[in-house]
C-alpha positions as CSV (number, residue, x, y, z in Angstrom):
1,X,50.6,7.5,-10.8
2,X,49.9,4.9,-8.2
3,X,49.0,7.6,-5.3
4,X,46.5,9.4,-7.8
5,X,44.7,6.0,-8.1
6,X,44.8,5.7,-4.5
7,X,43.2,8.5,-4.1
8,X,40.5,8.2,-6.5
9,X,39.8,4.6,-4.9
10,X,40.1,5.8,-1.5
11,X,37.5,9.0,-2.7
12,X,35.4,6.6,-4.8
13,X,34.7,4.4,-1.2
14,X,34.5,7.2,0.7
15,X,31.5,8.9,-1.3
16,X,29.8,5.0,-1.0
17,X,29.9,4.8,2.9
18,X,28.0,9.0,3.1
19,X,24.9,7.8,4.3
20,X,21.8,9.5,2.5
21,X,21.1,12.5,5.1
22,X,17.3,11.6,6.5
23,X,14.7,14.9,6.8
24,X,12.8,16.6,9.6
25,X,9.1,16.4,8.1
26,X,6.9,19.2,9.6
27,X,3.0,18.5,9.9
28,X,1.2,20.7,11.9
29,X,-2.0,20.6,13.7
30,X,-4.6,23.3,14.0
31,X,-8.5,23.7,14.1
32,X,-8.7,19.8,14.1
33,X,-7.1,19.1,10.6
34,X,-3.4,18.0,10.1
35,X,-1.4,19.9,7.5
36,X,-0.7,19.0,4.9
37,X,-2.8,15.5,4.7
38,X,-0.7,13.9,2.5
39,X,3.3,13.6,2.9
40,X,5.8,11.7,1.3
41,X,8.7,10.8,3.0
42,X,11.5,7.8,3.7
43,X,12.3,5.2,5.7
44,X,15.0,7.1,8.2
45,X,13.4,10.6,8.1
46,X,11.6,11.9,11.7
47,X,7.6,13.5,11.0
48,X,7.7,16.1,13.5
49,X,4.3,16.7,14.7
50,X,3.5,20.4,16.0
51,X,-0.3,20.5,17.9
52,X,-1.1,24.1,18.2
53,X,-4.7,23.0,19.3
54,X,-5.8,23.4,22.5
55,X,-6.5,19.6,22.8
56,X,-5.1,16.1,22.7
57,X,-4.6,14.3,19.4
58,X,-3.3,11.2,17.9
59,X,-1.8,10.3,15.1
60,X,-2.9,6.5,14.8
61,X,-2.0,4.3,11.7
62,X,-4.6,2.1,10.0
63,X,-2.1,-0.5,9.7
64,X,-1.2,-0.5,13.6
65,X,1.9,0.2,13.0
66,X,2.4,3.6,14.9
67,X,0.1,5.4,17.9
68,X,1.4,8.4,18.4
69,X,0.2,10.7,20.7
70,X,0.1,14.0,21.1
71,X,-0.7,16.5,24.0
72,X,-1.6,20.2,23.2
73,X,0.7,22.5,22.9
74,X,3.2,20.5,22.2
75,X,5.7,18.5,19.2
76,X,5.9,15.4,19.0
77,X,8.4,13.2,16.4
78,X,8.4,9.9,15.1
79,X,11.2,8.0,13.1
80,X,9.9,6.1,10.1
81,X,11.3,2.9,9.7
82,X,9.1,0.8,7.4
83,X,8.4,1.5,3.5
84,X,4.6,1.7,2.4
85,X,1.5,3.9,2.2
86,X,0.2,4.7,5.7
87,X,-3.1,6.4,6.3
88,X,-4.0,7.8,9.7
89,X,-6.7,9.4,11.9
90,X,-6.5,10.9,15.4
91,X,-8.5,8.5,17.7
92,X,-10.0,11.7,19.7
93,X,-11.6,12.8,16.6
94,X,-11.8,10.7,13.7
95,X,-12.6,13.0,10.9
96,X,-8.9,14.2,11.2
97,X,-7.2,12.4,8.3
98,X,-3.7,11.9,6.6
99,X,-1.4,9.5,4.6
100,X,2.5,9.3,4.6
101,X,4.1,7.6,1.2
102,X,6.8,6.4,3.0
103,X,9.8,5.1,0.0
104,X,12.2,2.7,1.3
């Protein structure tokens, strides 16, 4: 009886010390818009950034706190690591627009 309990201890700490698996968050960038404009997301998960326009972008928060940048052609990713709402523009052409609902 004392090994089952064991077990179910040893199981029981075990499932505690999984961390939560973080997520790949896709938003792409074509004819000057980022898609979609509004993401939610955590703390831990990477936005992957894909430019499929022929130019350079950004992806520059309000807030300062990330400048991302982004040449064409190319993907670019970016860890989150602080909770909050987030807009942010690309510096090259400011009516590109988005928000990230980061949860901690």
């Amino acid at each position: 009886m004392l090994s089952g309990r064991l077990v179910l201890i040893a199981l029981a700490f075990g499932l505690m010390a999984v961390p939560a698996h973080a997520e790949t968050i896709q938003i792409v960038i074509e004819n000057l818009a980022f898609a979609p404009t509004e993401v939610s997301a955590k703390v831990g998960d990477t936005i992957e950034w894909v430019n499929k326009d022929v130019f350079a972008h950004t992806a520059t928060a309000r807030n300062g706190d990330f400048d991302v940048n982004q040449p064409p052609k190319k993907t670019v990713t970016f860890m989150l690591t602080k909770a909050g709402t987030v807009e942010y523009y690309c510096r090259f052409h400011p009516n590109m627009k988005g928000v990230l609902k980061i949860a901690p």
